[in-house]
PDB file of N, CA, C and O in Angstrom:
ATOM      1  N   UNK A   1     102.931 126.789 203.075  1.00  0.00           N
ATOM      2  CA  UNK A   1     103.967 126.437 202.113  1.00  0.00           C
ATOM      3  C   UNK A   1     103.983 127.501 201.009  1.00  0.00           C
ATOM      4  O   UNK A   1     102.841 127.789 200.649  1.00  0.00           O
ATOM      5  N   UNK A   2     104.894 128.124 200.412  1.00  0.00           N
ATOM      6  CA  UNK A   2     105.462 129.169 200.247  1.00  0.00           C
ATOM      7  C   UNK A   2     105.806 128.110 198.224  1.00  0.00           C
ATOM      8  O   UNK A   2     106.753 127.367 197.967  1.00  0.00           O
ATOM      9  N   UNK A   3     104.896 128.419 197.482  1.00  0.00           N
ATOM     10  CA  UNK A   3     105.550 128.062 196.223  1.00  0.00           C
ATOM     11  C   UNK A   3     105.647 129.287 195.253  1.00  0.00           C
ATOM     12  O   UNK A   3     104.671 129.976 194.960  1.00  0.00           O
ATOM     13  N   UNK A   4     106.783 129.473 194.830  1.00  0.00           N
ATOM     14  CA  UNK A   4     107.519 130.372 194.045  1.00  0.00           C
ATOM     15  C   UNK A   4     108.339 129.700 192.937  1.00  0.00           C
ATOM     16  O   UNK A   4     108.891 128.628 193.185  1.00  0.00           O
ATOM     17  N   UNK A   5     108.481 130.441 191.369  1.00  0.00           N
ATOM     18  CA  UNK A   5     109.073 130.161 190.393  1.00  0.00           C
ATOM     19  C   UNK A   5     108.393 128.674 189.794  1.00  0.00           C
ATOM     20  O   UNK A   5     108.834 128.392 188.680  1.00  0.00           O
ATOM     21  N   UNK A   6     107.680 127.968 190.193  1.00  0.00           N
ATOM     22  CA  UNK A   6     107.435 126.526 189.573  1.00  0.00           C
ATOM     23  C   UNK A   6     106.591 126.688 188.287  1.00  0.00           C
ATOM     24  O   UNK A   6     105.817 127.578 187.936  1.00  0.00           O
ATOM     25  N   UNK A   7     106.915 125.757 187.812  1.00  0.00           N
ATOM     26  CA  UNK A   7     105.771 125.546 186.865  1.00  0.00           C
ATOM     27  C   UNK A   7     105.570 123.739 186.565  1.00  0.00           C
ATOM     28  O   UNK A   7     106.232 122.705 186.485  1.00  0.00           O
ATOM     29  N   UNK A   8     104.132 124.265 186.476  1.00  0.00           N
ATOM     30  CA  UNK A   8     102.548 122.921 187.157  1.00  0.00           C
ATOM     31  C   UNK A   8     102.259 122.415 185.921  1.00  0.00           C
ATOM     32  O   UNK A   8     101.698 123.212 185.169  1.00  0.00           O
ATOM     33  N   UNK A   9     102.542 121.015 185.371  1.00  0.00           N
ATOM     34  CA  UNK A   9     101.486 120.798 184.210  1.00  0.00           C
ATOM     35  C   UNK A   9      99.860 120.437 184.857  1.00  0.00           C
ATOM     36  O   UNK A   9      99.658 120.030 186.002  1.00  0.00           O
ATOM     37  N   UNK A  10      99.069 120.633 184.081  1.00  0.00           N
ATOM     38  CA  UNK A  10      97.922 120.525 184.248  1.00  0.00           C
ATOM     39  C   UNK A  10      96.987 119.668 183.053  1.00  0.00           C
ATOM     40  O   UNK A  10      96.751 120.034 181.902  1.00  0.00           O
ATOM     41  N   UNK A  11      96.563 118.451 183.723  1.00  0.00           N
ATOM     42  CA  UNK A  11      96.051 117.467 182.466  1.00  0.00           C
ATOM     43  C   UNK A  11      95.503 116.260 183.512  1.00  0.00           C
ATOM     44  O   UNK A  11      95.663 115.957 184.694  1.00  0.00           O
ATOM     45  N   UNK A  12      94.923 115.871 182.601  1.00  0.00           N
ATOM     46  CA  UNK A  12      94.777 114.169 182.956  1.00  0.00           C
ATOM     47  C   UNK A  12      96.031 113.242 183.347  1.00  0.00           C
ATOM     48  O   UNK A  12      97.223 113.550 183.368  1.00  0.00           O
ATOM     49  N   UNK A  13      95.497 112.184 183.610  1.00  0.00           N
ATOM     50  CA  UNK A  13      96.808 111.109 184.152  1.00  0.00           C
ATOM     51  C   UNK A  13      96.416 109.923 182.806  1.00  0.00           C
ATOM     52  O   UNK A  13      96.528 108.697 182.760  1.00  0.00           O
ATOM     53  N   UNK A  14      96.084 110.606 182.127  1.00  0.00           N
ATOM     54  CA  UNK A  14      95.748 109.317 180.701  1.00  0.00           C
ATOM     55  C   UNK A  14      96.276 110.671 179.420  1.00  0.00           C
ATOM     56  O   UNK A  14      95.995 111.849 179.197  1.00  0.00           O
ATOM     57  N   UNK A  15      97.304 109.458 178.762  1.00  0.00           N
ATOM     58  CA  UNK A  15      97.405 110.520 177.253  1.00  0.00           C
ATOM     59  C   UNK A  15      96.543 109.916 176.342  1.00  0.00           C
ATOM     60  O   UNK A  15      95.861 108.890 176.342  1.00  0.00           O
ATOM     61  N   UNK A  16      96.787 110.954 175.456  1.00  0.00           N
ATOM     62  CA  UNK A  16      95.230 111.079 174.467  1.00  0.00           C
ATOM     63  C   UNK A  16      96.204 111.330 173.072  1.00  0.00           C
ATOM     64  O   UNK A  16      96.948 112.259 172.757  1.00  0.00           O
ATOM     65  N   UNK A  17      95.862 110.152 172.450  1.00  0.00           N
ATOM     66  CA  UNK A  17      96.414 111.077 170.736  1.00  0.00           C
ATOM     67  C   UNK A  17      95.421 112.162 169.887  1.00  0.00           C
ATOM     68  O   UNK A  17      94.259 111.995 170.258  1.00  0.00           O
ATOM     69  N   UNK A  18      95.515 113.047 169.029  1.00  0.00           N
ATOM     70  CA  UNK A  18      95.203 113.972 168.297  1.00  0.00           C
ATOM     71  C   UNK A  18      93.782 113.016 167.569  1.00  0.00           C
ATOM     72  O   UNK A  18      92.615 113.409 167.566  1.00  0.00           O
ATOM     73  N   UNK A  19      94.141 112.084 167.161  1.00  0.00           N
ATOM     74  CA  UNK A  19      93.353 110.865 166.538  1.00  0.00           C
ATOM     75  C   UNK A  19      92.586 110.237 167.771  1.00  0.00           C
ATOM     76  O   UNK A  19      91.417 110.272 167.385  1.00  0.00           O
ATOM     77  N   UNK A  20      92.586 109.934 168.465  1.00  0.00           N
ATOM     78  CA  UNK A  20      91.833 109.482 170.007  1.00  0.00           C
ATOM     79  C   UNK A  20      90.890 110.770 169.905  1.00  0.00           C
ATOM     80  O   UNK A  20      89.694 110.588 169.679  1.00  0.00           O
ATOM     81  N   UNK A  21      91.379 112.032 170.062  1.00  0.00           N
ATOM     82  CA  UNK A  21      90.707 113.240 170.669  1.00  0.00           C
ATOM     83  C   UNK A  21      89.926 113.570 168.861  1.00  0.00           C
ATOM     84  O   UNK A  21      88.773 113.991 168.951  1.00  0.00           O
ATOM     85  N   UNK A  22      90.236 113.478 167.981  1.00  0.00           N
ATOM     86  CA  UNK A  22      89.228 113.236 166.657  1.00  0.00           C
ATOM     87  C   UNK A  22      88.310 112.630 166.820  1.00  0.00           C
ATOM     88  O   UNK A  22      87.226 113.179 166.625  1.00  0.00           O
ATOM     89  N   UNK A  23      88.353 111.390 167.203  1.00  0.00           N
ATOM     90  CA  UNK A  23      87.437 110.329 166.964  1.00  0.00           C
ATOM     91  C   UNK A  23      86.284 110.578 168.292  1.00  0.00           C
ATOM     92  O   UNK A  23      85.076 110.410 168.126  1.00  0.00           O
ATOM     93  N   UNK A  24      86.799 110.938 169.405  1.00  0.00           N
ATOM     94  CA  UNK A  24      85.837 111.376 170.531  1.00  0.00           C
ATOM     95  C   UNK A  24      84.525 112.302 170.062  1.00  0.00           C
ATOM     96  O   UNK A  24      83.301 112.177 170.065  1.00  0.00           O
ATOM     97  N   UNK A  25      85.443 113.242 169.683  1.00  0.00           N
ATOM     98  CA  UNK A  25      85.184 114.889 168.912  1.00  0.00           C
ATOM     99  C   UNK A  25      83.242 113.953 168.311  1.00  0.00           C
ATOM    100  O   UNK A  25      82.127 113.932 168.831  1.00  0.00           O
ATOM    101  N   UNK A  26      83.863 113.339 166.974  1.00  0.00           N
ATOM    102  CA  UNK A  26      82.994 112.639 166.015  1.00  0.00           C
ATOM    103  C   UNK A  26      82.034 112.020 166.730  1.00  0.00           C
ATOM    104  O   UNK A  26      80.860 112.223 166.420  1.00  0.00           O
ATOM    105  N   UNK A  27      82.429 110.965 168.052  1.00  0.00           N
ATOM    106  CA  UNK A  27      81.560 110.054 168.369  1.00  0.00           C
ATOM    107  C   UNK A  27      80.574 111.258 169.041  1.00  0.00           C
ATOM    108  O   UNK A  27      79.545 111.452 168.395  1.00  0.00           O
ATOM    109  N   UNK A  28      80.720 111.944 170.036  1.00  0.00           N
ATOM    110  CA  UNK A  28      80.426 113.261 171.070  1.00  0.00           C
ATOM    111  C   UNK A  28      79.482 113.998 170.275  1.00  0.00           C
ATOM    112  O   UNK A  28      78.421 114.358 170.785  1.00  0.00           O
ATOM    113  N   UNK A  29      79.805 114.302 168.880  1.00  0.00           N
ATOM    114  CA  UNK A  29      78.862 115.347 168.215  1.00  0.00           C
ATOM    115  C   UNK A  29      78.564 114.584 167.145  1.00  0.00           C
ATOM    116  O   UNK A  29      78.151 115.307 166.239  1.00  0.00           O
ATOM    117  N   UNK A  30      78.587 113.481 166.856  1.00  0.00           N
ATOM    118  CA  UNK A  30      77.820 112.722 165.251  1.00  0.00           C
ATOM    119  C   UNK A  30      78.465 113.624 164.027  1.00  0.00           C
ATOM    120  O   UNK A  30      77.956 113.964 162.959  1.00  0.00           O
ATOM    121  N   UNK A  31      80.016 113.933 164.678  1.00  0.00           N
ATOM    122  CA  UNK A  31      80.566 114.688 162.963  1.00  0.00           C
ATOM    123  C   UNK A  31      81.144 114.407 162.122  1.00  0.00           C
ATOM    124  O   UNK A  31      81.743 113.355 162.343  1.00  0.00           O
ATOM    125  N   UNK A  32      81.340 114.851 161.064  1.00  0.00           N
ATOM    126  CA  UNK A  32      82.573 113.907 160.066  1.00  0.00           C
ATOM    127  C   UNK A  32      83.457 114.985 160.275  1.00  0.00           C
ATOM    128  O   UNK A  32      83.305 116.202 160.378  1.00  0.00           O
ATOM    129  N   UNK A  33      84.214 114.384 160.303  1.00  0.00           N
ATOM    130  CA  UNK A  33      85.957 115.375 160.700  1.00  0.00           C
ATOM    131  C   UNK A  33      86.997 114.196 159.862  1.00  0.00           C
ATOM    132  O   UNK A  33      87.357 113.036 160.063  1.00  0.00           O
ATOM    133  N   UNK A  34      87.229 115.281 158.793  1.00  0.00           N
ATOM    134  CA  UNK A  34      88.472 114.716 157.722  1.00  0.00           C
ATOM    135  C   UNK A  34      89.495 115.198 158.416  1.00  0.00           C
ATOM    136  O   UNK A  34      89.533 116.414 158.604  1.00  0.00           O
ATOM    137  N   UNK A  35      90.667 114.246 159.008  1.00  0.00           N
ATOM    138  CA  UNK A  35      91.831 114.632 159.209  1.00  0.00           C
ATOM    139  C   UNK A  35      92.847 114.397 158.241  1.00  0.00           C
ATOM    140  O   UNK A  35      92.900 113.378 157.553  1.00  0.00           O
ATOM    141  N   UNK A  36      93.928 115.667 158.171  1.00  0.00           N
ATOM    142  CA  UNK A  36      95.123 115.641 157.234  1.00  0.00           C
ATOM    143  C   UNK A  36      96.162 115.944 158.202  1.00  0.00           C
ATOM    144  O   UNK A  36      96.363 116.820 159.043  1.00  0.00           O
ATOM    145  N   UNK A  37      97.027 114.409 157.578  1.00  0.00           N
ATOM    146  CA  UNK A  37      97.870 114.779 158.524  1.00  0.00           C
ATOM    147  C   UNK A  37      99.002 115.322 157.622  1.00  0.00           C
ATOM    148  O   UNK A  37      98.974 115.529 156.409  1.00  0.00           O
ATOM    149  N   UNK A  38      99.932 115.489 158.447  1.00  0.00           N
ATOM    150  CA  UNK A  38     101.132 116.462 157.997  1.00  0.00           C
ATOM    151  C   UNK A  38     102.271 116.117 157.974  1.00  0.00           C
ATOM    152  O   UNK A  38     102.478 115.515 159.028  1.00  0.00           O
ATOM    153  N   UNK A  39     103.692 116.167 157.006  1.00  0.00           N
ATOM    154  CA  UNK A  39     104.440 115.447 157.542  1.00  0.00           C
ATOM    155  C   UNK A  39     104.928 115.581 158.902  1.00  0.00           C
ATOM    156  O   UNK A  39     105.475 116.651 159.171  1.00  0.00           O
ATOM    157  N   UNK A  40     104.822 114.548 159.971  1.00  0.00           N
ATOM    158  CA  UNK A  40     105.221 114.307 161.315  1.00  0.00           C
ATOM    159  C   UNK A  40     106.996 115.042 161.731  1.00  0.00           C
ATOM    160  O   UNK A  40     108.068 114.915 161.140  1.00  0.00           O
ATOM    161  N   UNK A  41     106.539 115.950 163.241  1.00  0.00           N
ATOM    162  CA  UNK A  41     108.061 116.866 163.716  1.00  0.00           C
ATOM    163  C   UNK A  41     108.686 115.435 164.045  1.00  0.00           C
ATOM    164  O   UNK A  41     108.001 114.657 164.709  1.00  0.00           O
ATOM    165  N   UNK A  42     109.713 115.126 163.694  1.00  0.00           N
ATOM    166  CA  UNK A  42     111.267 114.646 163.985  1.00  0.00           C
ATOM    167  C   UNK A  42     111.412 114.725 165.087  1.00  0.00           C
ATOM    168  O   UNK A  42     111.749 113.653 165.588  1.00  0.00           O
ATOM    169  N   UNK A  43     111.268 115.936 166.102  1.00  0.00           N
ATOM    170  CA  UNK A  43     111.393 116.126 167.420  1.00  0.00           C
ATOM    171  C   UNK A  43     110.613 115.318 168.249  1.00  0.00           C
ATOM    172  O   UNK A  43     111.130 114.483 168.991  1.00  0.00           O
ATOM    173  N   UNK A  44     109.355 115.511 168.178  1.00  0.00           N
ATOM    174  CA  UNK A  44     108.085 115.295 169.207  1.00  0.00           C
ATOM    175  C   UNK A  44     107.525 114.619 168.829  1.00  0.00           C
ATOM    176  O   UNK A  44     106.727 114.964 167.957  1.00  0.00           O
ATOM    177  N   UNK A  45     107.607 112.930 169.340  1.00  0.00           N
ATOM    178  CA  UNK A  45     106.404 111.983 168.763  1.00  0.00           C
ATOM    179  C   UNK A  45     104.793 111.693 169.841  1.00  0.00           C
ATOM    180  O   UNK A  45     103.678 111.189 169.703  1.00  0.00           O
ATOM    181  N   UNK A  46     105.482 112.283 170.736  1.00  0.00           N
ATOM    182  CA  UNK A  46     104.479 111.518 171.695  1.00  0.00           C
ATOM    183  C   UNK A  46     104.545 112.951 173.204  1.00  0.00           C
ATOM    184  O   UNK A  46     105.613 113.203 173.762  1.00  0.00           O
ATOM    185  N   UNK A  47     103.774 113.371 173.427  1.00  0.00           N
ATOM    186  CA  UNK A  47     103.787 114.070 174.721  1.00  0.00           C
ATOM    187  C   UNK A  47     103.052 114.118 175.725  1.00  0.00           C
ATOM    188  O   UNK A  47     101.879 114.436 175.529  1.00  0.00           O
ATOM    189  N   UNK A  48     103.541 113.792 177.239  1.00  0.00           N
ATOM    190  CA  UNK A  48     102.448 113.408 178.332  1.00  0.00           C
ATOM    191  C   UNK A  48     102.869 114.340 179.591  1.00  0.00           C
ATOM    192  O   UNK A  48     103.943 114.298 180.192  1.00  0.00           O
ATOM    193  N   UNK A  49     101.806 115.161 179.834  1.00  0.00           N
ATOM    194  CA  UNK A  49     102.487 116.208 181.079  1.00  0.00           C
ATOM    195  C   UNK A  49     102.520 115.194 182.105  1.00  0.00           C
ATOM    196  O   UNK A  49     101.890 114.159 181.888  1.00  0.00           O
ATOM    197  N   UNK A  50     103.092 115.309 183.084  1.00  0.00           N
ATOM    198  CA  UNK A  50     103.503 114.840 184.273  1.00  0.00           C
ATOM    199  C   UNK A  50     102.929 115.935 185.077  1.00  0.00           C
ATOM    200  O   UNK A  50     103.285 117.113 185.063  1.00  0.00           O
ATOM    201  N   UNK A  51     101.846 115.306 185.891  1.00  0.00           N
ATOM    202  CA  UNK A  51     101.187 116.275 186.289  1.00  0.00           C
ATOM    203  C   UNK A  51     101.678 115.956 188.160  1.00  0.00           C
ATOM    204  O   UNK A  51     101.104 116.609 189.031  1.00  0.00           O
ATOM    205  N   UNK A  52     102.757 114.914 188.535  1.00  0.00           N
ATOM    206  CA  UNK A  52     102.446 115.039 190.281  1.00  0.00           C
ATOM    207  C   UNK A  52     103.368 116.088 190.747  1.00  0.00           C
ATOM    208  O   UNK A  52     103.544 116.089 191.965  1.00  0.00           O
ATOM    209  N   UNK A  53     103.868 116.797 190.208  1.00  0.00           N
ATOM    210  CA  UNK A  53     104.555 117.925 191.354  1.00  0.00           C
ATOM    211  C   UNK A  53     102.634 118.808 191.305  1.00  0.00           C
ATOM    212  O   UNK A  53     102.384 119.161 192.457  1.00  0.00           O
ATOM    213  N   UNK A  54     101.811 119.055 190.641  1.00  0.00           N
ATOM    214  CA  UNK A  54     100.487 119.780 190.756  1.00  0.00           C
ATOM    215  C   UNK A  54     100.181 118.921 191.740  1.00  0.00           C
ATOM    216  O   UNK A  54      99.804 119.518 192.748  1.00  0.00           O
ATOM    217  N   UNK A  55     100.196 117.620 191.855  1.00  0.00           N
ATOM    218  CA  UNK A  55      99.638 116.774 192.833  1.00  0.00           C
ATOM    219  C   UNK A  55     100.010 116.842 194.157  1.00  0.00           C
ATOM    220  O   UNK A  55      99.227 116.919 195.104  1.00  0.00           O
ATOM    221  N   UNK A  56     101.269 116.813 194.217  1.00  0.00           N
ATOM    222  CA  UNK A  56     102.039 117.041 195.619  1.00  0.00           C
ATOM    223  C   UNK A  56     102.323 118.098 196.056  1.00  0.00           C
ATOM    224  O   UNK A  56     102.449 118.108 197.281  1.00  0.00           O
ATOM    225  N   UNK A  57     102.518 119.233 195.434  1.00  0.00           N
ATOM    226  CA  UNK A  57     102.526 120.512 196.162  1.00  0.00           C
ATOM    227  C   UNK A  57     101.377 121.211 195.921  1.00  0.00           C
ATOM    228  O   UNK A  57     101.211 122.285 196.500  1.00  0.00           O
ATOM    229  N   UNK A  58     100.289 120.649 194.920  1.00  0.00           N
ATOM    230  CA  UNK A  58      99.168 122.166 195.186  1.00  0.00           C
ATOM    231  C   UNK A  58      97.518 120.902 195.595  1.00  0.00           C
ATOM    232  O   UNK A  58      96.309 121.133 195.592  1.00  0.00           O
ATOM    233  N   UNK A  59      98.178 119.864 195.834  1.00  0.00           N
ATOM    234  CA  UNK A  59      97.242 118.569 196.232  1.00  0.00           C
ATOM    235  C   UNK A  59      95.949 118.534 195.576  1.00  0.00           C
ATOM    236  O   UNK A  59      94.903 118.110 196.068  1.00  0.00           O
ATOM    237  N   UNK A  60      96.162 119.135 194.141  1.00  0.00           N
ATOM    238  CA  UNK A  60      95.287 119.119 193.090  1.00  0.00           C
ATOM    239  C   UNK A  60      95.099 118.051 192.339  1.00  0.00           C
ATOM    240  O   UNK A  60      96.186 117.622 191.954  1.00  0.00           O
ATOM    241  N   UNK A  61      94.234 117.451 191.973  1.00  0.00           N
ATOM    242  CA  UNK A  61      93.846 116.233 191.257  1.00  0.00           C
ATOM    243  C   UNK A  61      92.823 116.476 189.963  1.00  0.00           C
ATOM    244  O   UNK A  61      91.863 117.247 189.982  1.00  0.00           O
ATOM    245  N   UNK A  62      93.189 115.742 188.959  1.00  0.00           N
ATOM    246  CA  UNK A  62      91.882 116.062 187.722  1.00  0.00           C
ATOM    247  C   UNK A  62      90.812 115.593 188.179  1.00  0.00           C
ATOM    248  O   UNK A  62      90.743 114.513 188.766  1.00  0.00           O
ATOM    249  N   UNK A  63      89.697 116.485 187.923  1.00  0.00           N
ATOM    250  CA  UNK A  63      88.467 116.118 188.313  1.00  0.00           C
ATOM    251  C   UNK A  63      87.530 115.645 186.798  1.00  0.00           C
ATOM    252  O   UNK A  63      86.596 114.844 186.765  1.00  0.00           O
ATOM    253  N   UNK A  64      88.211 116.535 185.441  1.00  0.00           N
ATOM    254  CA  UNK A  64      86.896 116.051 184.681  1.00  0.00           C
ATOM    255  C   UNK A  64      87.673 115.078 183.540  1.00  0.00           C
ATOM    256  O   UNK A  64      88.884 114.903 183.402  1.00  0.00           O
ATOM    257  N   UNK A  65      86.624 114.546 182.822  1.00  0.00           N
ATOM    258  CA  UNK A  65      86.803 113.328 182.096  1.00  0.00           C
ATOM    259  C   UNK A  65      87.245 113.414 180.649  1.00  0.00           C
ATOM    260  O   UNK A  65      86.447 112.716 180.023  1.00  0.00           O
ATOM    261  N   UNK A  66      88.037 113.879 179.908  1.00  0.00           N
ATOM    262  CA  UNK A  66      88.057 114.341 178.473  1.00  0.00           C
ATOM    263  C   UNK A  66      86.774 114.489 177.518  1.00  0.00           C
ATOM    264  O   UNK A  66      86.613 115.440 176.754  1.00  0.00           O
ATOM    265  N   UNK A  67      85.635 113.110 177.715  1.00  0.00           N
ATOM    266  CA  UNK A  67      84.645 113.568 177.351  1.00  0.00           C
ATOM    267  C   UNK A  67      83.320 114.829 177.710  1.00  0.00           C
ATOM    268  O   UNK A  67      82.513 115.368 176.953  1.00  0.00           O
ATOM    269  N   UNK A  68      83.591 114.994 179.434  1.00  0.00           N
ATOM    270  CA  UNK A  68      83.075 115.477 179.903  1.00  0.00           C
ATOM    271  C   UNK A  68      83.765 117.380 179.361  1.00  0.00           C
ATOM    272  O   UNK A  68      83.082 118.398 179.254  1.00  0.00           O
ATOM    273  N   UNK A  69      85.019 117.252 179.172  1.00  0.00           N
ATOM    274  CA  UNK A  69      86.111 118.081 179.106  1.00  0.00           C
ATOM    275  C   UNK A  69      85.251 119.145 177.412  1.00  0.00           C
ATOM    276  O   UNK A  69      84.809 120.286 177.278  1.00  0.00           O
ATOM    277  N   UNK A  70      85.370 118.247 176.715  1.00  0.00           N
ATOM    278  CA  UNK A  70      85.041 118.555 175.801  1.00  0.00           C
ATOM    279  C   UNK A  70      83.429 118.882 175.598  1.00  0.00           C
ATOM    280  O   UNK A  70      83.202 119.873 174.904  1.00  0.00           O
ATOM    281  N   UNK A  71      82.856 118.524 175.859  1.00  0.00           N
ATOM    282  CA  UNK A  71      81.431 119.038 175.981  1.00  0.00           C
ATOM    283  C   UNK A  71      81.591 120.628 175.959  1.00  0.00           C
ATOM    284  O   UNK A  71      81.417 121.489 175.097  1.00  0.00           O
ATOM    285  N   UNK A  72      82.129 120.631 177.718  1.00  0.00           N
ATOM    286  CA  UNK A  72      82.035 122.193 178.148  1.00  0.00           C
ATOM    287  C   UNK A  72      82.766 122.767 177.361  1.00  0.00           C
ATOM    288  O   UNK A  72      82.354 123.927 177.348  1.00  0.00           O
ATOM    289  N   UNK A  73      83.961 122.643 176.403  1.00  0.00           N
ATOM    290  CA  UNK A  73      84.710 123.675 175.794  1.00  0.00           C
ATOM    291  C   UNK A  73      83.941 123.636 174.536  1.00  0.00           C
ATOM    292  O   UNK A  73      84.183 124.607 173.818  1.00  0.00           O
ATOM    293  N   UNK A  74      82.992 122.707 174.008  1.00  0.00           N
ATOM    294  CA  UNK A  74      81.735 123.435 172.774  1.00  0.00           C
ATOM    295  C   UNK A  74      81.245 124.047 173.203  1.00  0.00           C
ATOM    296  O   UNK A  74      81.136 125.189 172.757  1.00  0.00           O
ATOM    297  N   UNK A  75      80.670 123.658 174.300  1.00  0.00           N
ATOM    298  CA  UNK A  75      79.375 124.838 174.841  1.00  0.00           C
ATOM    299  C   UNK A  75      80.199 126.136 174.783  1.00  0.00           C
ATOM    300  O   UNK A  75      80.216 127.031 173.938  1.00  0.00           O
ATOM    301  N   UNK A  76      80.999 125.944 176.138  1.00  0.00           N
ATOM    302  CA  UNK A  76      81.653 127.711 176.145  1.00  0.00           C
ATOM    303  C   UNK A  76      81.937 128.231 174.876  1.00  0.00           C
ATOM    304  O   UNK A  76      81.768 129.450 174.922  1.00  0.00           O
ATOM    305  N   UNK A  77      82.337 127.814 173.621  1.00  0.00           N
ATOM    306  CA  UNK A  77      83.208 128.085 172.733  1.00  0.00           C
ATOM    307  C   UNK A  77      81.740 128.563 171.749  1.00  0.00           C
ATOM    308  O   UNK A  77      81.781 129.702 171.283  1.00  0.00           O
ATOM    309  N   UNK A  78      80.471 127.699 171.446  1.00  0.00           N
ATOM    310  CA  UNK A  78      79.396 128.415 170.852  1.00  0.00           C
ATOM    311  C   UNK A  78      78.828 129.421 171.651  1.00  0.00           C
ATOM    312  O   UNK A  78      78.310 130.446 171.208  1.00  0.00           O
ATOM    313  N   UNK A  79      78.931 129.119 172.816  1.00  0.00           N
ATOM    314  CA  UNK A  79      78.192 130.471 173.728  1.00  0.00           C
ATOM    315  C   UNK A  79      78.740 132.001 173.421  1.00  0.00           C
ATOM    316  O   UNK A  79      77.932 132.927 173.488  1.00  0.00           O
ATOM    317  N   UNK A  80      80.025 132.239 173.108  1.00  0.00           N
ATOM    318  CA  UNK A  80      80.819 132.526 172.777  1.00  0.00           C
ATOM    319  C   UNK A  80      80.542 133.435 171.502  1.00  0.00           C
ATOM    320  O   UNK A  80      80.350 134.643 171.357  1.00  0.00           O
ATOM    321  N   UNK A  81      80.585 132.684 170.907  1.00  0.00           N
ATOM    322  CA  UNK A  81      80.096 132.809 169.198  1.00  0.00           C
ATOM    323  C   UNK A  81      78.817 133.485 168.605  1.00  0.00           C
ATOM    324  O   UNK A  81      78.819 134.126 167.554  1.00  0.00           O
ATOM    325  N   UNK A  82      77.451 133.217 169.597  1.00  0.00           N
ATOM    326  CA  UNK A  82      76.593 133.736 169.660  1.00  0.00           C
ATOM    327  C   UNK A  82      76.653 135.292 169.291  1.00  0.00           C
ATOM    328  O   UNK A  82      75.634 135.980 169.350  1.00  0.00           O
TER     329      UNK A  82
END
């Protein structure tokens, strides 16, 4: 099968608010994280990729867990830093 021009979202099949993904952040690393929020875009309240055309044409499925997700992008991200 021959895929050309598409474009794949790539994500979980669960949305996550900014505040969900804060509070993980905190529980995950024991941090205090002051959030400020901002006045809110007019446009965009809420956004969830639709990930089954990735599913059905590249028969890709999420494998890791947001918590699990986030771990590895501290690690990589201090490894990094080093």
């Amino acid at each position: 099968m021959e895929i050309k021009n598409k474009i794949f979202n790539i994500g979980s099949e669960k949305a996550t608010s900014i505040n969900g993904l804060c509070g993980e952040i905190k529980r995950l690393f024991n941090k205090k994280i002051k959030i400020i929020h901002s006045k809110p875009l007019e446009e965009v309240k809420n956004m969830y990729f639709d990930i089954s055309l990735a599913k059905k044409q590249l028969q890709w499925q999420p494998k890791t867990k947001l918590e699990e997700g986030i771990k590895k992008t501290y690690q990589n991200l201090s490894s990094q830093n080093k």
